[in-house]
C-alpha positions as CSV (number, residue, x, y, z in Angstrom):
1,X,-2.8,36.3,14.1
2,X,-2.5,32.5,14.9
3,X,-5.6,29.9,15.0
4,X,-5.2,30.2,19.2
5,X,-5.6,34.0,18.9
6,X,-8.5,34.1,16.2
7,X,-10.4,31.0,18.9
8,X,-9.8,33.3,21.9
9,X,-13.4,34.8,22.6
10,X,-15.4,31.3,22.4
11,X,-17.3,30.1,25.6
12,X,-18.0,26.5,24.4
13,X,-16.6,24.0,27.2
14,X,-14.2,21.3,26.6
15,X,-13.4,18.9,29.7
16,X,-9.3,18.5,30.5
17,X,-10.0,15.7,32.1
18,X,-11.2,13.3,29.7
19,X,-8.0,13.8,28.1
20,X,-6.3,11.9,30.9
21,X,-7.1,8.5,28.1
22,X,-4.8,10.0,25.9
23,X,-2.1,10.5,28.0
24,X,-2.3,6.8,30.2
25,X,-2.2,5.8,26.4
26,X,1.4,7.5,25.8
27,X,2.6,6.1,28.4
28,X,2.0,2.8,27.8
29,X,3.9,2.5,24.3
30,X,6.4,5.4,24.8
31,X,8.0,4.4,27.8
32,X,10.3,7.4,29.6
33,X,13.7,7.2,30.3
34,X,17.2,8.7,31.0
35,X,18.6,8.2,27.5
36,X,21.7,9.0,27.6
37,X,24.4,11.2,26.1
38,X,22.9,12.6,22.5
39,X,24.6,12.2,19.5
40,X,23.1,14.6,16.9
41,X,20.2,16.7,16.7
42,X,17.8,15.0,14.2
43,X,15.7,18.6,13.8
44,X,15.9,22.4,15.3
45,X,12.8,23.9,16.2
46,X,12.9,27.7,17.3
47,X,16.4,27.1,18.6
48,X,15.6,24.1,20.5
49,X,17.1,20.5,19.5
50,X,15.4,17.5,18.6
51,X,17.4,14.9,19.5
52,X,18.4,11.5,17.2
53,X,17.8,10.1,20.4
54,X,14.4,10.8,20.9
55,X,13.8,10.3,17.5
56,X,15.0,7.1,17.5
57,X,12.5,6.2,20.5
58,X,9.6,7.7,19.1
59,X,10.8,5.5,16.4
60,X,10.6,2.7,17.4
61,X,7.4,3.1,19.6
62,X,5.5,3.7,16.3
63,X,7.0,0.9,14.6
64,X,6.1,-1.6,17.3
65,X,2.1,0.2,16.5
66,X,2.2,-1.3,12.8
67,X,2.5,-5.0,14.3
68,X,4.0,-6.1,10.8
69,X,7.3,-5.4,8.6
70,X,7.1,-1.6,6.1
71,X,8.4,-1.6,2.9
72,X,11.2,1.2,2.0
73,X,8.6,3.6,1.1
74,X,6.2,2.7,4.4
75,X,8.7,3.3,6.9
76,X,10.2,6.3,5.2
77,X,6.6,7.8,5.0
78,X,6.4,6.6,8.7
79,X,9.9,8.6,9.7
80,X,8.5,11.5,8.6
81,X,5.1,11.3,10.1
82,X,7.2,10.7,13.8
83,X,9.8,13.8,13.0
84,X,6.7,16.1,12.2
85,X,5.0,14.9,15.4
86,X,7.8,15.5,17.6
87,X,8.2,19.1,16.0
88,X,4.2,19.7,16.9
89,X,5.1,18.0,20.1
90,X,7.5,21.1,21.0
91,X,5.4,24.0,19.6
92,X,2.5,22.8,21.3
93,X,4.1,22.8,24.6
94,X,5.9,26.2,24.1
95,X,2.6,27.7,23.2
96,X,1.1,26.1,26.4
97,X,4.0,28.0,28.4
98,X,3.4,31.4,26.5
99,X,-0.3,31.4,27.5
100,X,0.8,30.4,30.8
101,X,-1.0,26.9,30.8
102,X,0.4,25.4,34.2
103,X,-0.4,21.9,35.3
104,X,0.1,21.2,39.5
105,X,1.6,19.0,41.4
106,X,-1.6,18.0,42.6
107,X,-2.8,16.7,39.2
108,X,0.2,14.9,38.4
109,X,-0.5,12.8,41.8
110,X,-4.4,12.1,40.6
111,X,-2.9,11.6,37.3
112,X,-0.4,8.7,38.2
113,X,-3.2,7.5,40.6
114,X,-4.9,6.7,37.9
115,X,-2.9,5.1,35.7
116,X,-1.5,2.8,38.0
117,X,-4.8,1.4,39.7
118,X,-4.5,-1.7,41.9
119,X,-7.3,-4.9,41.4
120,X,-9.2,-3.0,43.8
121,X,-9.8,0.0,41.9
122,X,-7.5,2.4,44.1
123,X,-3.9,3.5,43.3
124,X,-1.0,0.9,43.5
125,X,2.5,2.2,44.5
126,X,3.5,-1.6,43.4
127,X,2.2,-1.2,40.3
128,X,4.3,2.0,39.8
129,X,7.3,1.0,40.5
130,X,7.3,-2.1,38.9
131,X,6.6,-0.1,35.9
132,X,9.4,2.4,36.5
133,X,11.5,-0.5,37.0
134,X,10.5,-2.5,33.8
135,X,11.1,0.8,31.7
136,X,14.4,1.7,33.4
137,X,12.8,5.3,34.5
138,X,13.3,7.7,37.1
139,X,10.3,8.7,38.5
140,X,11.1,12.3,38.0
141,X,11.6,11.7,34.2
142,X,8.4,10.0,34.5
143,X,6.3,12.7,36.2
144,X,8.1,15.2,34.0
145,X,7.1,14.1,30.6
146,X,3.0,13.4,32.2
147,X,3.7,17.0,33.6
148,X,4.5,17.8,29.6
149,X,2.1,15.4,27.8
150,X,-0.7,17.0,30.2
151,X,-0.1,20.5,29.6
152,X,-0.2,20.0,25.7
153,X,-3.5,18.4,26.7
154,X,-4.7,21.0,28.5
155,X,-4.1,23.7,25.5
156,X,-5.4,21.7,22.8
157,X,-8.8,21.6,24.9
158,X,-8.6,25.6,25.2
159,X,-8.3,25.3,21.4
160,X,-10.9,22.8,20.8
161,X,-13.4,25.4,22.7
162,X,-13.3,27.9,19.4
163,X,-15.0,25.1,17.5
164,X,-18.3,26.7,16.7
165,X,-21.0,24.0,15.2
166,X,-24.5,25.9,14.2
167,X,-28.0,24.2,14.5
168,X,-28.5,25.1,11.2
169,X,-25.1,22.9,10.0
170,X,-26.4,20.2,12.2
171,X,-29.8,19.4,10.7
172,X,-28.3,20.3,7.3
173,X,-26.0,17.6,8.1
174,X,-28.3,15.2,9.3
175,X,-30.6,15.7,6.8
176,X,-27.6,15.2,4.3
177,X,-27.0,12.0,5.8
178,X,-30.2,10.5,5.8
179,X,-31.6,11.7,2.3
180,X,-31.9,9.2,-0.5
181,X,-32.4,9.0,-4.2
182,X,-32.9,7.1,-7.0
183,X,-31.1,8.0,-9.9
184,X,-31.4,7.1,-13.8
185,X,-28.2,7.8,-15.7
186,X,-26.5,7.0,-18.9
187,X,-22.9,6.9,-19.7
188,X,-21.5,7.8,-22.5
189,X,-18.2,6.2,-23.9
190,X,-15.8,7.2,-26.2
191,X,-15.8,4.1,-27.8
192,X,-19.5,3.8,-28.6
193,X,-18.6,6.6,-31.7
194,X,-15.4,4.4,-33.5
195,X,-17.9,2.8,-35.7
196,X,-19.2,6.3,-37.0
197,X,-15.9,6.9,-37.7
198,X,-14.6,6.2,-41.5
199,X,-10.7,6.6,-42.0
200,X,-9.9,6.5,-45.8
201,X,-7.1,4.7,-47.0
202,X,-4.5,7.6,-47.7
203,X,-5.6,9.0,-44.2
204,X,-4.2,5.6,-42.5
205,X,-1.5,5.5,-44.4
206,X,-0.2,9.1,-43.6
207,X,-0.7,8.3,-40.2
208,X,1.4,5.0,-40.1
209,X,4.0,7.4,-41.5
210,X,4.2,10.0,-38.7
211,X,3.1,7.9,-35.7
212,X,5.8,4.7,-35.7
213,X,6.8,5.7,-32.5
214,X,3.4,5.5,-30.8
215,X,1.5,2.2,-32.8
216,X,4.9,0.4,-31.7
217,X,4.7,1.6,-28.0
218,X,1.1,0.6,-27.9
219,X,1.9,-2.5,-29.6
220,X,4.5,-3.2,-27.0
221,X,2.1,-2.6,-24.3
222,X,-0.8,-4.6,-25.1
223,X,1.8,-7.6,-26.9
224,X,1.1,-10.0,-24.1
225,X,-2.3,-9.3,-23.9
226,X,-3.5,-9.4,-28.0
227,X,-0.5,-10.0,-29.9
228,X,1.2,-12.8,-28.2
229,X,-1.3,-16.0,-28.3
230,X,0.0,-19.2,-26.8
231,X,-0.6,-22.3,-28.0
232,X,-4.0,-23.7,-26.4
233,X,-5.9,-27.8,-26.0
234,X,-9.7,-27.8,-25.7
235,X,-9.3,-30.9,-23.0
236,X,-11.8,-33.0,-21.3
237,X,-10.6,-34.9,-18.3
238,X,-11.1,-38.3,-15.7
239,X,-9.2,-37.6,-12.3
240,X,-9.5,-40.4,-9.6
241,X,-7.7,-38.7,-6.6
242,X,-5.3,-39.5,-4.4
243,X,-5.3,-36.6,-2.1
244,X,-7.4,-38.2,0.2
245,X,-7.1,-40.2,3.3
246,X,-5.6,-44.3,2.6
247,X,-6.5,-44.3,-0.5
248,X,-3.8,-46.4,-2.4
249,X,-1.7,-44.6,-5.5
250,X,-0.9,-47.6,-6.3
251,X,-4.3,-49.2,-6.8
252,X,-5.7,-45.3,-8.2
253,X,-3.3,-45.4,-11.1
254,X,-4.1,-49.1,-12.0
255,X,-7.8,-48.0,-12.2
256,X,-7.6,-45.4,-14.6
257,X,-5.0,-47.1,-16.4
258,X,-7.7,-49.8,-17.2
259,X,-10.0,-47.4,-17.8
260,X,-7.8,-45.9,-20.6
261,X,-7.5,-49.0,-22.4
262,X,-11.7,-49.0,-22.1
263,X,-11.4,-45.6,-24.1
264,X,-8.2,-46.8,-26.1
265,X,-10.4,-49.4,-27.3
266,X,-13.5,-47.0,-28.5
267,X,-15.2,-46.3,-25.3
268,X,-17.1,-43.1,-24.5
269,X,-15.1,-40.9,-22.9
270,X,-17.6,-38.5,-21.7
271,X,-19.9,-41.4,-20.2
272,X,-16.5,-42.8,-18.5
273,X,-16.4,-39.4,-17.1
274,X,-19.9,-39.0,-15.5
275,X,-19.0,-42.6,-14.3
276,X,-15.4,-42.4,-12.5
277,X,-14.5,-39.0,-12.2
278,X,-13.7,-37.2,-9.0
279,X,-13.4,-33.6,-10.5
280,X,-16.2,-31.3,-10.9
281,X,-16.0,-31.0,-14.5
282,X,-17.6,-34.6,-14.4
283,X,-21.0,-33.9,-14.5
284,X,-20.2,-32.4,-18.1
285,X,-18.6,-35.2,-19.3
286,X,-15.2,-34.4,-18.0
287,X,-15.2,-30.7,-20.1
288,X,-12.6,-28.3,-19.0
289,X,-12.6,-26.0,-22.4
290,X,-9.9,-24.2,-23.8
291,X,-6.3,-24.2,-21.9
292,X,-3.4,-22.2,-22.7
293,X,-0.4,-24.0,-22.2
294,X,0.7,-21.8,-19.0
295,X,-2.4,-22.8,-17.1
296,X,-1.8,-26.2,-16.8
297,X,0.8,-28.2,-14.3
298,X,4.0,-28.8,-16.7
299,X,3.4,-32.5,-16.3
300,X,0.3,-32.0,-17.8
301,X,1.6,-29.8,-20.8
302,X,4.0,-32.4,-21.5
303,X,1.2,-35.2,-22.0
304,X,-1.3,-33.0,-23.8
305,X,1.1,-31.3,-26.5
306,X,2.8,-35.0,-27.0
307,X,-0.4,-35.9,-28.9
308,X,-2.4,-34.8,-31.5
309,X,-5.8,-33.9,-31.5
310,X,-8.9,-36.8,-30.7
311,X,-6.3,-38.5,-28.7
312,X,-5.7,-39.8,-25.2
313,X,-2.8,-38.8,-23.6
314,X,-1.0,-41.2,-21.0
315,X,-2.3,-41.1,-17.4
316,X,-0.6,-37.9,-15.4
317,X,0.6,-38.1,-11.7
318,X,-0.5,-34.4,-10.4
319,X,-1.6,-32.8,-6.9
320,X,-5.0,-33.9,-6.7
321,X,-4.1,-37.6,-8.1
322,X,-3.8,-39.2,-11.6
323,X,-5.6,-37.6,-14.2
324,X,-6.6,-38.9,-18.1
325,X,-6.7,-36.4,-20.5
326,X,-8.8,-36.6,-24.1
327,X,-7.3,-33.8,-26.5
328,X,-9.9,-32.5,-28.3
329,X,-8.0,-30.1,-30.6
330,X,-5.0,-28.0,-30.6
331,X,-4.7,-24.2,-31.8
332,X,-1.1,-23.4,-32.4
333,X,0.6,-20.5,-30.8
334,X,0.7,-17.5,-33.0
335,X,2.6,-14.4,-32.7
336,X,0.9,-11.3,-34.6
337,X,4.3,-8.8,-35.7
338,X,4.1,-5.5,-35.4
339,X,4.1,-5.7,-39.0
340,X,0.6,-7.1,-39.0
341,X,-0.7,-5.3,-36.3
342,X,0.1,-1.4,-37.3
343,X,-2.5,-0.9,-39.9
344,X,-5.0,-2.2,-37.1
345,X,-3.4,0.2,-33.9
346,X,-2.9,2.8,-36.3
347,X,-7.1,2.7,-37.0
348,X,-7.7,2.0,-33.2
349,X,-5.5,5.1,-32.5
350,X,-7.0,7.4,-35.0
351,X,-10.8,6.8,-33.7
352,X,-9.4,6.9,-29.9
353,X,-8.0,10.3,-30.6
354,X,-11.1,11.9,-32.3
355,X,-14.2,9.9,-30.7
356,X,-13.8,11.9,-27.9
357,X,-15.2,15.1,-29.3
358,X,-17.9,13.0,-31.2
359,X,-18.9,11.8,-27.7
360,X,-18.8,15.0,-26.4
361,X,-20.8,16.7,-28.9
362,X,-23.7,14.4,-28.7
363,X,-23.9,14.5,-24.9
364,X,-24.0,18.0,-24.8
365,X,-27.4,17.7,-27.6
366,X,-28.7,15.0,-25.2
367,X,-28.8,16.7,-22.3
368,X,-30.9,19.5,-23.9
369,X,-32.8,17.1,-25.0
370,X,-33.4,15.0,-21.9
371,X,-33.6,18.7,-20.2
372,X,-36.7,19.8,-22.6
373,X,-38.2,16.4,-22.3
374,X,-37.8,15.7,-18.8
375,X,-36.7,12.0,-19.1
376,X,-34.1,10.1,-21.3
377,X,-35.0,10.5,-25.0
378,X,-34.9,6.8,-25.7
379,X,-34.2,7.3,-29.7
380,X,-31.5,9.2,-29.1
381,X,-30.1,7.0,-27.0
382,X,-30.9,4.0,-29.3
383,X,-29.2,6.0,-32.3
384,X,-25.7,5.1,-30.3
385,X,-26.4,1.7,-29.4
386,X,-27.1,3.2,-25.4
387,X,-29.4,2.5,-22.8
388,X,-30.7,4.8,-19.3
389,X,-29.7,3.0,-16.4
390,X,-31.1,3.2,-13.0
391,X,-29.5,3.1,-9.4
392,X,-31.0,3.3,-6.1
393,X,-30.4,4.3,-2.4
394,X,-27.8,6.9,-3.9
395,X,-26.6,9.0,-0.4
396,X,-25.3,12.7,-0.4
397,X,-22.7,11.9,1.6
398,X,-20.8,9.4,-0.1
399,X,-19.2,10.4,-3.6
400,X,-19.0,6.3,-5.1
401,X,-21.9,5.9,-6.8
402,X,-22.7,2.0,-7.6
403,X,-22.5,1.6,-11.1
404,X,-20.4,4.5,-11.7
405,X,-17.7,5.0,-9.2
406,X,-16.1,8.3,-7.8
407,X,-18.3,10.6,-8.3
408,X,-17.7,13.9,-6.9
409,X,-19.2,16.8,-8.9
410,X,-22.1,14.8,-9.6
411,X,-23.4,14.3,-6.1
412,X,-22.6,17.7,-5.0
413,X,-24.9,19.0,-7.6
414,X,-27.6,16.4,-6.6
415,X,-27.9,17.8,-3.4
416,X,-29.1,20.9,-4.5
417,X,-32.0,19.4,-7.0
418,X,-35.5,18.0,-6.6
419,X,-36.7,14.8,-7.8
420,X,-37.8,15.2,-11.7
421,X,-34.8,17.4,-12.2
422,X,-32.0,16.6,-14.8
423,X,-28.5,17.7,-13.6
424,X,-27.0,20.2,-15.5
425,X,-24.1,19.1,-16.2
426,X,-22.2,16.4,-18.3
427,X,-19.7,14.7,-15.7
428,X,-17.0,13.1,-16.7
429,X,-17.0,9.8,-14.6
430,X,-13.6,7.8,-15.1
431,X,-13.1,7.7,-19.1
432,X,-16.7,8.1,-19.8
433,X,-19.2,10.8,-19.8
434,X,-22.5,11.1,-18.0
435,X,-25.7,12.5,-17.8
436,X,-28.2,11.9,-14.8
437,X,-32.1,12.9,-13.6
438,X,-32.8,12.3,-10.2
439,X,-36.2,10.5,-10.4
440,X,-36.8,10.0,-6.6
441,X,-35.9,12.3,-3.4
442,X,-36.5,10.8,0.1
443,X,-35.3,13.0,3.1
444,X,-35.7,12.7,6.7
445,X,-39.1,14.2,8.5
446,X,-39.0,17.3,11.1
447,X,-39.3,14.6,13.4
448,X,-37.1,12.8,12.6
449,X,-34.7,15.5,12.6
450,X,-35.6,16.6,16.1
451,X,-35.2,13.3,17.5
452,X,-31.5,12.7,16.0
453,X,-29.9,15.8,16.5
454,X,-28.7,16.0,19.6
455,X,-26.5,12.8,18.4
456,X,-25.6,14.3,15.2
457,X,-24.4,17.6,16.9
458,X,-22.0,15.6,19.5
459,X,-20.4,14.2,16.4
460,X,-19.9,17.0,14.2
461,X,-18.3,19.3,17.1
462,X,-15.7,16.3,18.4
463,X,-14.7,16.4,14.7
464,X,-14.6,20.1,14.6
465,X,-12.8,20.0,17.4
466,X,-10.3,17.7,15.9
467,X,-10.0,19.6,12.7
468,X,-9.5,22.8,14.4
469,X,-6.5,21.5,16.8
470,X,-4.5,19.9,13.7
471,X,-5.3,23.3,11.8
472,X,-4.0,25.3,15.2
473,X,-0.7,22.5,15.0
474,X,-0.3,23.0,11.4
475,X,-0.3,26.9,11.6
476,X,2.5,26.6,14.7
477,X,4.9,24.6,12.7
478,X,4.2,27.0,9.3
479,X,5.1,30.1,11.9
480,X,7.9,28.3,13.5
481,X,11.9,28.3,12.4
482,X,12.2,24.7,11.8
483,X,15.8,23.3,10.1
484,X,15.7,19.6,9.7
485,X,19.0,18.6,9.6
486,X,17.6,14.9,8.4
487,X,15.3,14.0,5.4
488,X,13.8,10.6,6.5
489,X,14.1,8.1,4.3
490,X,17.5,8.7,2.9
C-alpha cells in the first residue's frame, strides 16, 4: 500500500490555493518553451522518457539559483539532485491522473491572472505576452505546464491532509523547546592516564621491532608539525611607514637611517622604539618575539639571518614602509630523524593504544561513585589531575552542547531526568569520555504552554506536512521502473 493509500481516511484541511506561490515561482526561473527535436532520453520512468532536453533546462535553471561557480563534485551532486526531481516530477503527476486530480480551465485563467498582475493590481494581458515573448513560448505550452505544475500541487495538498499532529506532541514539543538546564560535567581523556603508564625497556624495544611501519607513518604525519623546526630570530623592531598619504620614502628612509647610526653607536633600542615607531609592537619597546623564518617578508629574512645575534640589521623597504630590525638571538633550524624520534612515537604509541581502557575503567568507577554520592567526587577526580565543569542554558532541542560539542545520546537522555539526577551513562563525546548531573531543570508553566501552542502546532503540522509529501515522493520513485540511462557527473 503506498503513503497516498495509507493517508486516505484523514479529514485535516489543506488549502490548494496557497500553493499558487509555488507555482508563479516555477515560472519565473523555469521558463516554458518549444524545445525542439530531442536528442536522447537522459532517464525512463514507467516507460515514459526523460528527455536530455529538459534536463538540460532544468539544468540550467538550477544553476542560475546558486548565483556562483560549483566545483566538480557541487555540480555533479547538483545533476543528480535536478534528474531525481524531474523523475518525482513525472510520478507525482501520473499519480494525480490515477486519482483523477483534474485542474479546469477556469483555474488556469485565475491562475495566469495572477501571475501577470498589472500596476493596478488587476491582470495585464501586456504583461503576458511580453513574457511569452521574452521566453520564446507558446501560450499553450505555457498554460500546459501551469495546467501540470498545478495538478502536482493539488495532490501533494490531498497528501499533506494525512499529516496527523496530536496535542499531546505539541506541548511536548513546546515544552521541549523551552526547557533549560544547567549541567556539571567532566570529561575524561585518554591522555590524562599516559603518565600512569610505565613501559619497561625490553617492552619498547619489542615494539620498535614490530611496529616500523606505523612510528614511521606517524612520524611522517606529524614531521612538519614536531620534527621539522625552522630556524627562528627573537626580533624587536622600529617601522616609520610609508603607506600613508604624502609622506616622502625618501625623507622616511633617511630618518631611520639616522636613527640606526644613534643605536649603531650604543643607543637604546627599546627607548628609540617607544620614541619613533609606527608599529604596535612600540609600546613594548619594539618586541615582536620569536619568528620562524617563513613568517617574515623574504626581504626581511634576508637582513635578519645576515647577522648575528645582538646586532642591527640594515634598514628594510617592506609594505608598510622601512623597518629596523635588532636581532636578539637566533635558534638554528633543526631537523629531529626518524632515528631520534622512534623511541619517543613508539612510547607515545604504546600509551595511546592502552590509555583508553585505563580511561574507561575509571569512568565507569566514577560514575558509581558520583551516582551513590549525588555530586562529583572531587578526590577522585583530583586523583587524575580533573576537574567538574559547569554549563548553563543547555536546551533539549539542540544536540551541541557548549563546551562539549555534538552531543546526541547525552541530551536525549537528559530529557528524560530531573534536576539532581546523574545520567546513566558514560558518553563518548568526540575522543573523550563524559559523565554529567543535571543540577538545574527549568521548564515552561501551564500557562505558558497554553498561551504558545496554538503557534507551536501551526509549525509542527507545516513540517509534518512537508515530511509526509517527500516520504509520499520517495515511496513513488522506490515503486516506480526507473532506468537512468545517465549517471551525473560522469
Amino acid at each position: 500500500m503506498s503513503v497516498l493509500d495509507k493517508m486516505r481516511n484523514s479529514s485535516d484541511s489543506f488549502p490548494v490555493q496557497a500553493l499558487f506561490a509555488v507555482v508563479v515561482a516555477s515560472f519565473v526561473v523555469w521558463g516554458v518553451g518549444n524545445q525542439g527535436p530531442t536528442v536522447a532520453p537522459v532517464a525512463e520512468v514507467d516507460g515514459q522518457a526523460i528527455t536530455d532536453v529538459e534536463f538540460a533546462r532544468a539544468m540550467r535553471a538550477e544553476t542560475s539559483r546558486q548565483r556562483r561557480a560549483l566545483d566538480a563534485e557541487e555540480q555533479a551532486s547538483l545533476q543528480q539532485k535536478v534528474l531525481t526531481d524531474l523523475i518525482q516530477d513525472m510520478l507525482v503527476l501520473e499519480e494525480a491522473r490515477r486519482l483523477g486530480i483534474e485542474v479546469s480551465e477556469d483555474e488556469i485563467k485565475l491562475a495566469i491572472a495572477r501571475i501577470f498582475k498589472g500596476d493596478d493590481g488587476k491582470y495585464s494581458k501586456e504583461r503576458y505576452q511580453t513574457y511569452l515573448e521574452r521566453t520564446g513560448t507558446s501560450a499553450s505550452a505555457f498554460e500546459r505546464q501551469l495546467y501540470e505544475d498545478m495538478m502536482r500541487s493539488k495532490v501533494r495538498a490531498v497528501v499533506a491532509q494525512g499529516a496527523r499532529v496530536s496535542e499531546q506532541e505539541v506541548k511536548r514539543r513546546f515544552v521541549e523547546q523551552e526547557t533549560r538546564l544547567t549541567l556539571v560535567y567532566t570529561r575524561i581523556p585518554a591522555a590524562a592516564f599516559y603518565p600512569a603508564i610505565d613501559i619497561p625497556q625490553a617492552e619498547l624495544d619489542a615494539f620498535i621491532a614490530s611496529s616500523a611501519d606505523r612510528i614511521k607513518s606517524t612520524y611522517d604525519a606529524q614531521f612538519d608539525r614536531r620534527f621539522n623546526d625552522p630556524r627562528k630570530a627573537e626580533l624587536r623592531t622600529i617601522l616609520l611607514r610609508t603607506d600613508l598619504p604624502g609622506v616622502s620614502k625618501e625623507d622616511v628612509k633617511t630618518r631611520l637611517e639616522a636613527v640606526r647610526v644613534e643605536l649603531a653607536a650604543g643607543g637604546d633600542f627599546a627607548t628609540a622604539a617607544k620614541r619613533w615607531s609606527e608599529d604596535l609592537s612600540a609600546v613594548n619597546g619594539g618586541v615582536l618575539g620569536v619568528q620562524a623564518d617563513s613568517q617574515l617578508d623574504p626581504a626581511v629574512t634576508e637582513a635578519v639571518f645576515a647577522v648575528g645575534a645582538g646586532q642591527l640589521t640594515q634598514v628594510v623597504e617592506t609594505s608598510r614602509g622601512y623597518q629596523l630590525f635588532l636581532v636578539e638571538s637566533i635558534t638554528d633550524a633543526k631537523v629531529t630523524t626518524l632515528e631520534e624520534a622512534t623511541p619517543i612515537l613508539a612510547a607515545e604509541l604504546i600509551k595511546a593504544d592502552r590509555a583508553p581502557a585505563l580511561a574507561k575503567t575509571f569512568s565507569e568507577e566514577l560514575l558509581a561513585t558520583w551516582k551513590a554520592e549525588g555530586r562529583p567526587p572531587l578526590a577522585l577526580l583530583a586523583s587524575r589531575g580533573l576537574l567538574p565543569e559547569t554549563v548553563e542554558d543547555v536546551g533539549l532541542t539542540d544536540p551541541q552542547v557548549q563546551g562539549l560539542g555534538l552531543a546526541v545520546e547525552l541530551i536525549a537522555d537528559v530529557k528524560n531526568v530531573q534536576a539532581g539526577a546523574v545520567l546513566p551513562d558514560v558518553y563518548t563525546i568526540g575522543d573523550d569520555l563524559v559523565i554529567a548531573q543535571v543540577t538545574s531543570r527549568a521548564e515552561p508553566t501551564e500557562a505558558e504552554v497554553t498561551a504558545q501552542v496554538g503557534t507551536v502546532r501551526a509549525r509542527m503540522q507545516a513540517m509534518a506536512r512537508m515530511e509526509l509529501i517527500q516520504a509520499w515522493e520517495t515511496d513513488l520513485v522506490a515503486r516506480a521502473e526507473v532506468v537512468r540511462y545517465v549517471q551525473p557527473g560522469s
